[in-house]
C-alpha positions, 0 to 999 in steps of 0.5 A: 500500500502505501510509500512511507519511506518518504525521506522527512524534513525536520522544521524548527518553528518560529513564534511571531506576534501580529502586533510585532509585526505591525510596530516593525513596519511602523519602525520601518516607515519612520525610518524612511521618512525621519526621526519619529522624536527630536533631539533632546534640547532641539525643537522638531522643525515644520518639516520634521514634525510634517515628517513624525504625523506621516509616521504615526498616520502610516503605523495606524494605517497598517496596526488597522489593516492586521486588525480587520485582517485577523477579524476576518479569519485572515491571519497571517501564515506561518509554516507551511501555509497554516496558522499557528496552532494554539496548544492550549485548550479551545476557548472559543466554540469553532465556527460551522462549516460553510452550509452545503451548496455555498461558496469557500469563505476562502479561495487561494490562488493556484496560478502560476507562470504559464506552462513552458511545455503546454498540452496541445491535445489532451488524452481524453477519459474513455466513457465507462459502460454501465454494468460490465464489471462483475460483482465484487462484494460478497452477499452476506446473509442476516446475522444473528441477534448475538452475532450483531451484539459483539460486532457492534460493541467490537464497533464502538471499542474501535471508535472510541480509540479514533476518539481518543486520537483524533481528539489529540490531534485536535487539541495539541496539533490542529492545522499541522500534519501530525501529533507527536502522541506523547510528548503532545508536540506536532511535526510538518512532515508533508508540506505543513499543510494539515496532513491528520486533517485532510486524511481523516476528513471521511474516516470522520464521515463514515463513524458518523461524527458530523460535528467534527467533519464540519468544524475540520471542514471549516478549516481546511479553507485556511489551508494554502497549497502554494505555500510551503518551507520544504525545499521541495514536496513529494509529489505522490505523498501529497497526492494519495493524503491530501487530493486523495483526501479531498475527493474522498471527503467529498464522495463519502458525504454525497457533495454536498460541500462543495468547498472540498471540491474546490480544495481538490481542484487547488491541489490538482492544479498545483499539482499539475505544475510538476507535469510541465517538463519537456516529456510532461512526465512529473517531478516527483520530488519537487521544488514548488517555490521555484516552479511557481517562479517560473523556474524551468524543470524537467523529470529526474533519471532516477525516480522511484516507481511508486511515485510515478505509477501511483497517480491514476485514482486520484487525477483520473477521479479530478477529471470525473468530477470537473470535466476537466481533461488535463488531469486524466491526461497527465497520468495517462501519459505516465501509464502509457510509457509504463505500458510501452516499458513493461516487457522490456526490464530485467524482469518482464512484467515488473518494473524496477524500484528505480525507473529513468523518467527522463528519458523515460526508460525502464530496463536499466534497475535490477530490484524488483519487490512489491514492498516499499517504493513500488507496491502502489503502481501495481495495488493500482492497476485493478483498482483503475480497471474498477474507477474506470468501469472497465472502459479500457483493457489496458490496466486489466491487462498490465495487472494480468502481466504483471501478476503472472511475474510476481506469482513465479518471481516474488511470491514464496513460502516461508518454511514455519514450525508448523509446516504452514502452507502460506505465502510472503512476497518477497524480494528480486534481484537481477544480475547483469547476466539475467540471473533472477534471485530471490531475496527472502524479505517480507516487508508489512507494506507487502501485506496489501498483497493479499487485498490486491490479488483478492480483489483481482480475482474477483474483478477478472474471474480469476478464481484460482487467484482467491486461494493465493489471496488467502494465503498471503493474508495467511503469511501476514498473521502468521508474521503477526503472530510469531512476535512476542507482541504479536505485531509484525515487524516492518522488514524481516528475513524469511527462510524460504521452501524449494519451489517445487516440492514439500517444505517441511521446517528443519531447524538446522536449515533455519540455523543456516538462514541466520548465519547467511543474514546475521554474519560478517562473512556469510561463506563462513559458518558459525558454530551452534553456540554462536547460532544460539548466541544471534538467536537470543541477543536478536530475539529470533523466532523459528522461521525468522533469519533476521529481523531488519526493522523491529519497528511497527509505525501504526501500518494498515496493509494487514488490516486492509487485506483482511478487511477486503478478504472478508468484503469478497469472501464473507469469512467471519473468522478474519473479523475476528482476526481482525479484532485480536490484532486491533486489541494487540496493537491497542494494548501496545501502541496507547498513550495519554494522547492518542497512539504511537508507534513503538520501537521493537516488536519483539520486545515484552514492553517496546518503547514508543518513539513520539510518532503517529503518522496520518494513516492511523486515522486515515487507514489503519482505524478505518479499516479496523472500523469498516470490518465491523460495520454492516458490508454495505457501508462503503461497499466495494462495488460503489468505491474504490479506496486509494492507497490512503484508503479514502473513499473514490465514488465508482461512476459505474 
């Protein structure tokens, strides 16, 4: 699902005070048109005293000026286009959103200079046929009295911790992107411009919690995309949370504000200027500040392939809504060349992590995975397929070509004490000479697997598929499982079974697997005193040859491929697999605030490290809650959900 390898950017923030601000620019005037006092002894002459009345009209002038502005809700902007947050508890009951079918009581501009390498003729949205997709939503009979009970009071524990989180979010990090959970400070990972806020926007409108929607919606108009302190902005990050977003916000709650609307299309159109290179494929790490200014920019020879291929939904989605063809043609543009490409890497039917977009060119990289920084260009490509109602084979048949590599290249068993029969995507690795090897590292952004191949098989009549679904959402709860917490760790090493063959667990293959990932010199073998040594200082479990990041950080890819399983196959036992890993991660992850992120899964007491990224009240809790409710709240045959989980209206 989701690339949150993002590199970050620490800001320090700067207290400033309108009326400072104001006697600043009075200074300033006075210093510009004379001594605002006379010498001690001298008398002010007529034009020195003509000169001190200019000074002190011009300082009223301007304090009258911050005066009305701030009056008006128009404070001046700190970091990253917001307002200064206050800290301290509300005093004022917040203003209500603007009713339905009004005007935003603040627009900003999204103008730039004019576009070096215009569009002369824009690829236009194929038209989708009604009904020509089949279902993909299981048909879930009546329940029980009892069985509807403990569904709804597992409900509620769910919401009650989204709460608790978003009201810490609103009380020591509103308008910033994200709550330091225990210290109760904020950070502005994304641009600054309200991250928890604009993700959470339809998490609020599917728990029902109206008030909050709008009081979060009266605020988002305070938002200014086209300011920010970051050097540069991820273009992909700010897609899938913030226009994303929008447009789920907007979809969920049946447009009826249109402000959320607007708020997309500010976004898209910003946006839009990272496409303006002499290929029009984006910048994707990019300067806004110096494209705003007119700077000429061009696209990078070495971009992450998540952050190129993973913008469909969200523009496709803008051009749905406003007519406006330029959006859908920005990324079709992007998924033709992918499409031109996919045959001619180093591993046909994948692309590889790094991609040359310059050019652009896709056979040069030699690392292949469905883990961070390529998973969402191939959870993308069924789900455009879906968005686009099926009016177009191109994303069916790229999703196909890829799918037939990733089952003989990437997907493997992992050899467990009980002999399970469950699988893990791995990694890949081609050598010069085109030799394919598989690196055995299962990663938890690789759980959305298990969702996307579930839902291609429903979607294209793969049945055989649904079995491989399974088993990797299998893989992950028995990563889940295996700890100490029972949370996954986000990266470990796996001992892979033969591909062909039984795969019975042996423990002194396992021995082998740690000492070919925890030595210095892998050709070297350690004795089993040394073995045994690596295995308890690492805090190793049968099964696992290493464990590369102990952290969890509050993902949802386990979660969201449990809830689409259970969505297309109507399995009540992933609910209530689904409610022993919320009450898990609850136990480990609550603090005073909200919840944090720990540092080690395999540890009886990890500590927690001050971070809760957006997606834990964008996705994580969302899907928690969604599996709990009744199957036709957000049904999977009337939206698409975007690797931020936000709620894309389906048109057919």
């Amino acid at each position: 699902m989701k690339e949150r390898w993002t590199f970050r950017h620490s800001s320090s923030f700067v207290k400033e005070d309108v009326n400072q601000e104001a006697d600043v620019v009075k200074i300033e005037w006075c210093a510009a048109y004379g001594r605002a006092q006379p010498r001690p002894g001298h008398t002010m002459a007529p034009i020195r005293r003509s000169r001190f009345f200019l000074c002190v009209a011009c300082g009223i002038v301007f304090a009258l000026y911050y005066i009305v502005n701030i009056r008006n809700g128009l404070e001046p902007y700190y970091h990253g286009g917001v307002t200064k947050p206050d800290n301290s508890a509300p005093k004022d009951k917040p203003k209500p959103a603007s009713p339905p079918n009004s005007s935003p009581s603040e627009v900003h501009s999204t103008k730039s200079t004019s576009e070096r390498y215009p569009v002369t003729s824009y690829i236009q949205l194929p038209s989708a046929v009604a009904g020509s997709l089949p279902r993909l939503q299981y048909e879930f009979p009546s329940e029980t009295r009892e069985v509807k009970t403990n569904r709804e009071d597992r409900l509620q524990t769910v919401k009650q911790t989204f709460e608790r989180s978003w009201k810490g979010y609103k009380a020591h990090a509103w308008l910033r992107d994200e709550l330091a959970p225990v210290s109760g400070r904020y950070k502005d990972t994304f641009g600054g411009w309200a991250a928890t806020l604009v993700d959470t926007l339809d998490t609020l409108w599917i728990m029902g919690l109206q008030d909050d929607f709008e009081e979060a919606v009266d605020a988002l108009v305070k938002i200014d995309f086209s300011k920010t302190e970051q050097s540069s902005i991820n273009v992909f990050e700010t897609t899938i949370r913030y226009l994303g977003g929008f447009l789920g916000a907007y979809d969920i709650s049946g447009s009826k504000y249109p402000v959320l609307l607007d708020k997309a299309v500010e976004v898209g159109d910003i946006l839009y200027g990272a496409f303006d290179t002499p290929n029009r494929m984006p910048v994707t790490r990019w300067d806004i500040n110096a494209a705003l200014a007119g700077k000429e920019q061009s696209a990078s020879s070495v971009v992450l392939i998540a952050e190129l291929g993973s913008l469909t939904l969200e523009f496709t989605r803008l051009t749905q809504l406003t007519k406006d063809p330029k959006y859908f043609d920005a990324i079709q543009r992007i998924m033709d060349a992918l499409n031109e490409g996919q045959n001619n890497t180093k591993l046909p039917g994948m692309w590889p992590v790094v991609v040359d977009a310059a050019t652009p060119s896709f056979s040069d990289g030699g690392s292949f995975t469905l883990g961070g920084m390529a998973d969402s260009v191939y959870e993308y490509l069924p789900k455009q397929h879906m968005l686009l109602g099926g009016s177009t084979s191109q994303y069916r048949r790229l999703y196909e070509n890829s799918l037939e590599t990733i089952k003989k290249e990437v997907f493997f068993r992992p050899m467990t004490p009980n002999n399970d029969d469950i699988l893990l995507p791995g990694d890949v690795k081609v050598s010069k000479s085109g030799e394919v090897t598989l690196v055995p590292r299962a990663q938890h952004l690789a759980c959305f697997a298990g969702g996307m191949v579930g839902i291609g098989a429903k979607l294209f009549e793969a049945a055989g598929d649904m079995e491989i679904a399974q088993k990797l959402v299998n893989g992950c709860l028995w990563a889940y499982k295996s700890m100490v917490t029972g949370i996954m760790p986000e990266v470990f090493h796996a001992v892979p079974c033969p591909k062909s063959g039984k795969c019975k667990y042996d423990e002194a293959s396992w021995h082998d697997a740690i000492n070919e990932n925890t030595s210095n010199n892998e050709k070297t073998q350690a004795s089993e005193a040394e073995i045994g040594e690596r295995i308890k200082q690492q805090r190793l479990v049968p099964g696992f040859a290493k464990i590369d990041d102990r952290r969890y950080i509050l993902r949802p890819e386990a979660i969201e491929s449990i809830f689409i399983l259970y969505r297309i196959s109507g399995n009540t036992t992933l609910q209530d697999e689904a409610w022993d890993m919320f009450t898990t991660i609850e136990k480990y992850t609550k603090t005073e605030l909200a919840n944090s992120a720990i540092n080690d899964v395999t540890q009886t007491v990890p500590k927690h490290t001050d971070s809760m990224e957006s997606f834990w009240l964008a996705e994580t809790l969302k899907y928690f809650y969604l599996i709990f409710c009744e199957p036709d709240v957000v049904s999977l045959d009337e939206y698409v959900l975007n690797t931020e989980a936000h709620t894309l209206k389906r048109t057919a």
